[in-house]
SETORMAR-186265 format. One record per residue (C-alpha): residue in one letter; x, y, z; residue number from 0. Coordinates in pm, whole numbers, plus 32768, in hexadecimal, padded with zeros to 4 digits. Layout:
<site "A",<X,Y,Z>,NUM>
...
//
This chain:
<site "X",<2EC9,5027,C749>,0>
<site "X",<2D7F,4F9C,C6FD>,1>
<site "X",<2C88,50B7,C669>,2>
<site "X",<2B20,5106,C731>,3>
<site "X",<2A23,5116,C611>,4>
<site "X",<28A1,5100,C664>,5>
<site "X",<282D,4FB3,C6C8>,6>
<site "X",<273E,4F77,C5AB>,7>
<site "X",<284E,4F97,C4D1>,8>
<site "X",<2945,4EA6,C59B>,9>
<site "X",<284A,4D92,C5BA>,10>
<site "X",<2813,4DCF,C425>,11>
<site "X",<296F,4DC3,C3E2>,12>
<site "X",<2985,4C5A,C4EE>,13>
<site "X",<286A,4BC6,C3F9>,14>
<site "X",<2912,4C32,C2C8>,15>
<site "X",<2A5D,4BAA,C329>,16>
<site "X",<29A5,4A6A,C332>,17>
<site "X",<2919,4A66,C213>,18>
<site "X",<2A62,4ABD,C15F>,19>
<site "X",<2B02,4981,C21D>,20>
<site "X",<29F7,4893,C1D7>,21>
<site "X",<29F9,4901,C065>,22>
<site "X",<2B8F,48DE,C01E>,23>
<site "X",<2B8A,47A6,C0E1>,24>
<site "X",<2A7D,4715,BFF7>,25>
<site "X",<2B2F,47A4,BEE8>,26>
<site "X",<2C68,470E,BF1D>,27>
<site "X",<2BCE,45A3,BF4F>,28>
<site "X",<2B1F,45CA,BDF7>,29>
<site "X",<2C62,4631,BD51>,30>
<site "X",<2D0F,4501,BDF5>,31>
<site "X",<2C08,4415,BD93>,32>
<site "X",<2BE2,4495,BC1E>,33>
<site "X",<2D7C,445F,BC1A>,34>
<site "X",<2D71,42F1,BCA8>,35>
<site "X",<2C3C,42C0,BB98>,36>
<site "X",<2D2F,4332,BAA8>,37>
<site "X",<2E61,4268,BB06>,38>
<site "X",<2D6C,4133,BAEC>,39>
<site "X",<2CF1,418F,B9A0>,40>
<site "X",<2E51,4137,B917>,41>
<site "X",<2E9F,3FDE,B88C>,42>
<site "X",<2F88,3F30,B996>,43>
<site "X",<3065,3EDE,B87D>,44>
<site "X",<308C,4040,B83A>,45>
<site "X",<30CF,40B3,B964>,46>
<site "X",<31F7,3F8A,B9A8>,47>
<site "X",<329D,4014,B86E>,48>
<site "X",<3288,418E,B8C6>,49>
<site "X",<3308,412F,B9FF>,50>
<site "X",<3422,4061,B98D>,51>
<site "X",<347A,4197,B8C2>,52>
<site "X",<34DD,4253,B9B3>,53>
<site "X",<360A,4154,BA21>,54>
<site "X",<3715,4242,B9DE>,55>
<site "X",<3686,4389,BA6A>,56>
<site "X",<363C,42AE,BBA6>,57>
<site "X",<37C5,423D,BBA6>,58>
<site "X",<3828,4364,BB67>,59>
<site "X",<3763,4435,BC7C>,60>
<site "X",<373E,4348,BDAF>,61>
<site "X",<3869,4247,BD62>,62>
<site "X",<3962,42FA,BCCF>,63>
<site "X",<38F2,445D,BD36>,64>
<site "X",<39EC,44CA,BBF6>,65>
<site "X",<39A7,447D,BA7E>,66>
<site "X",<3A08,4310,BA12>,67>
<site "X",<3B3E,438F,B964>,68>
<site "X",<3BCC,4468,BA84>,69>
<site "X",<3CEE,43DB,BB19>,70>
<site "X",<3CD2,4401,BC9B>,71>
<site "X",<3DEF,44F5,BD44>,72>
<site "X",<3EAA,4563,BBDA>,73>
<site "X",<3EF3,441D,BB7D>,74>
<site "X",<3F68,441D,BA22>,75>
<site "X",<3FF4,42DD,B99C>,76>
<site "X",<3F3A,4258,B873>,77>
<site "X",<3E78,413D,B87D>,78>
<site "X",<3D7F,4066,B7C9>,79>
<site "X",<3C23,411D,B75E>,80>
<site "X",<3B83,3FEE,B804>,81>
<site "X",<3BE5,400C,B95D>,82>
<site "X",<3B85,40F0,BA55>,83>
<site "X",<3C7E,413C,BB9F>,84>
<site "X",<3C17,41BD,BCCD>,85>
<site "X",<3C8F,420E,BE41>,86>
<site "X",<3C49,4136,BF8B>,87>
<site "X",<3B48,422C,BFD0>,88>
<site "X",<3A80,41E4,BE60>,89>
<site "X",<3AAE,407E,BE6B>,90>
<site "X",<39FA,405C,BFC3>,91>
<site "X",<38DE,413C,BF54>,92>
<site "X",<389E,402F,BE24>,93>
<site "X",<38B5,3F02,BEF8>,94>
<site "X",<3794,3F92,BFC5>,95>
<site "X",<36CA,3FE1,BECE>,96>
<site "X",<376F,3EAD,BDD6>,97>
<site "X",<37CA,3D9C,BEBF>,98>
<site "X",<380C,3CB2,BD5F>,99>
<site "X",<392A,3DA5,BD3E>,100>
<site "X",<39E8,3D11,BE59>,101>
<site "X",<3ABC,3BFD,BD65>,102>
<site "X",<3ABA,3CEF,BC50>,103>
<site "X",<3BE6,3DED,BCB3>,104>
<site "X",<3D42,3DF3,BC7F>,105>
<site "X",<3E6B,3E90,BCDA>,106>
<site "X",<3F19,3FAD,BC2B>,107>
<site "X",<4053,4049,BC36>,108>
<site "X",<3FCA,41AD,BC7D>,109>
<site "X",<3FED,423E,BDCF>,110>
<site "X",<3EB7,433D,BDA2>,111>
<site "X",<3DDF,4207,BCE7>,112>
<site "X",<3E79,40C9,BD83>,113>
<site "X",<3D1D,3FEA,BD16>,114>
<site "X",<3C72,3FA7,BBDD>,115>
<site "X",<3B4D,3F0F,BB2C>,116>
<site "X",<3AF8,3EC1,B9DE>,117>
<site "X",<3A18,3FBD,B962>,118>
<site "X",<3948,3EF3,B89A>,119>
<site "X",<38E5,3E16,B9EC>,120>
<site "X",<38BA,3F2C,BACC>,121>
<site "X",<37CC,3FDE,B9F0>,122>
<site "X",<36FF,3E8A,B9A3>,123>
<site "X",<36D5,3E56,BB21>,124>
<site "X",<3671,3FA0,BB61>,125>
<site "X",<354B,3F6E,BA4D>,126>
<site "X",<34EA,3E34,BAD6>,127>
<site "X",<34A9,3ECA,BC4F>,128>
<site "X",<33FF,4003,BB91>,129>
<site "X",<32F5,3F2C,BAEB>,130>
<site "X",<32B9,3E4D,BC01>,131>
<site "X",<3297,3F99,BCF2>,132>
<site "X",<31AF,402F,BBE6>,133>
<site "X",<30F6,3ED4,BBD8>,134>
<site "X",<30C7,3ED4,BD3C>,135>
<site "X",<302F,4060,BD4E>,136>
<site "X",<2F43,4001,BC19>,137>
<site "X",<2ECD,3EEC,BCC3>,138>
<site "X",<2E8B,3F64,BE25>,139>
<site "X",<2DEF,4097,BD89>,140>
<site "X",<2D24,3FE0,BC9C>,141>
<site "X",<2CAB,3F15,BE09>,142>
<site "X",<2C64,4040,BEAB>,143>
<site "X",<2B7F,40C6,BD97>,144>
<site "X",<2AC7,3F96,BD79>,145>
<site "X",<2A86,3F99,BEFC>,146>
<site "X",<2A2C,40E5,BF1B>,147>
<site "X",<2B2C,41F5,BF79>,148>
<site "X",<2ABA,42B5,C0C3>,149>
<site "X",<2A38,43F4,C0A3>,150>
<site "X",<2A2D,44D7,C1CE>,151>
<site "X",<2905,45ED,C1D8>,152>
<site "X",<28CB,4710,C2F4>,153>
<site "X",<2737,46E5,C313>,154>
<site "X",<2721,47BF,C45A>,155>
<site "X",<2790,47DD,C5AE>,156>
<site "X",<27C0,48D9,C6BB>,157>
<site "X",<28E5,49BB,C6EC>,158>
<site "X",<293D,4A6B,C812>,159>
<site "X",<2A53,4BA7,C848>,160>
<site "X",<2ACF,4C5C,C965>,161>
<site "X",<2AB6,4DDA,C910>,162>
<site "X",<2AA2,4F2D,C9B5>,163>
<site "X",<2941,4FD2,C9C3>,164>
<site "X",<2926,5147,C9EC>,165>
<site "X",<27D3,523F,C9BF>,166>
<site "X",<2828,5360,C93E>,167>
<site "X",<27A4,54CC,C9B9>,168>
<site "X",<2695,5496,C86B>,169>
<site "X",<2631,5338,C8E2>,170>
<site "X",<269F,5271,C7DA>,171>
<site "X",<2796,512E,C837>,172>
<site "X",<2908,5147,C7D5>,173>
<site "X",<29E9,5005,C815>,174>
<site "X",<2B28,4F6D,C792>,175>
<site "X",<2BD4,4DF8,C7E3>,176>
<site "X",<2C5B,4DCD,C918>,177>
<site "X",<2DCA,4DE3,C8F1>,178>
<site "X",<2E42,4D49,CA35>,179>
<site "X",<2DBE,4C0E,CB24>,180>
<site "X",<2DC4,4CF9,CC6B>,181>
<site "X",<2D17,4DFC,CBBD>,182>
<site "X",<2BCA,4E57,CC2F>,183>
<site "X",<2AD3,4DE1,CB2F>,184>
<site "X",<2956,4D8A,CAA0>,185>
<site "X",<2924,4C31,C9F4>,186>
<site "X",<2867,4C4C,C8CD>,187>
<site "X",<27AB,4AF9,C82F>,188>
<site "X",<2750,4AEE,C6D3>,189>
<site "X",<2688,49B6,C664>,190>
<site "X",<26C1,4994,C4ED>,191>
<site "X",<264B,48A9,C3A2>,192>
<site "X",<26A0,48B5,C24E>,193>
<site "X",<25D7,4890,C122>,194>
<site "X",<25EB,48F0,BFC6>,195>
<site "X",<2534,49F6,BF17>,196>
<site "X",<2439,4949,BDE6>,197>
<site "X",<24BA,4911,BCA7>,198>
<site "X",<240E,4A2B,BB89>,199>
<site "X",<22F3,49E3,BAE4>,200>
//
């Protein structure tokens, strides 16, 4: 239930909300622009190899969804360090994401793993999209920069609410939000800008 507080105090608290908003908002566009400034400020170079670094933990957590050296379902039979094996289920997921995969796989004898892959090609692939993914971010955000990223500002307005007046017995105003569309209610119009206070001397 909404609480009736004076109406001096609701309108203050209306302007203060917006205030708040306006501020986070421009906040969190400052924080996103000083983070693409920062991801630009890195040599492409750089940022291919870090990406191409993370080949196995990519494998491993969207392909494989299991540590390269799991064996899926128990399987247990030993095989060559080199060659990862895999279910239906993993093998689809890395010819969507790796369609050069498709001629790579071959069959095993392992119910639980009946595909695998050399290890060695799987992992090189994987680099290969990582860098030209991180390539492609580096260089659209190094575009947008350079163009000017969009920055969205509150300047002023007017905002309106429905709310429930009441005079008390002592004259002064009491009101609260109205809670409910049927609900008998005042409109209340605020017309708003925002500035900044000056910087200290």
């Amino acid at each position: 239930m909404a609480t009736t507080i004076l109406l001096s105090e609701l309108t203050a608290a209306l302007v203060a909300e917006l205030s708040k908003s306006a501020a986070e908002a421009d906040r969190r566009q400052r924080e996103a622009y000083i983070a693409l400034a920062a991801e630009v400020a890195v040599p492409i170079e750089q940022v291919r190899e870090h990406a191409a670094a993370q080949a196995q933990q990519f494998i491993e957590g969207e392909l494989l969804l299991h540590p390269i050296e799991a064996r899926p379902g128990g399987a247990a039979e030993k095989l060559a360090a080199d060659v990862v094996v895999l279910d239906e289920a993993a093998r689809q997921r890395i010819m969507q994401q790796l369609p050069e995969t498709a001629a790579l796989f071959e069959k095993t004898s392992l119910k639980e793993a009946p595909f695998q892959i050399r290890r060695e090609a799987l992992v090189g692939l994987a680099a290969a999209r990582l860098r030209a993914d991180a390539e492609t971010r580096h260089r659209e955000a190094t575009t947008a920069l350079r163009a000017g990223v969009p920055r969205t500002q509150i300047q002023g307005g007017v905002l309106t609410a429905r709310i429930q007046l009441r005079q008390e017995t002592n004259g002064a105003f009491t009101a609260k939000l109205a809670a409910e569309p049927a609900e008998a209610a005042s409109t209340i119009t605020v017309n708003f800008g925002m500035g900044a206070f000056p910087p200290p001397d």
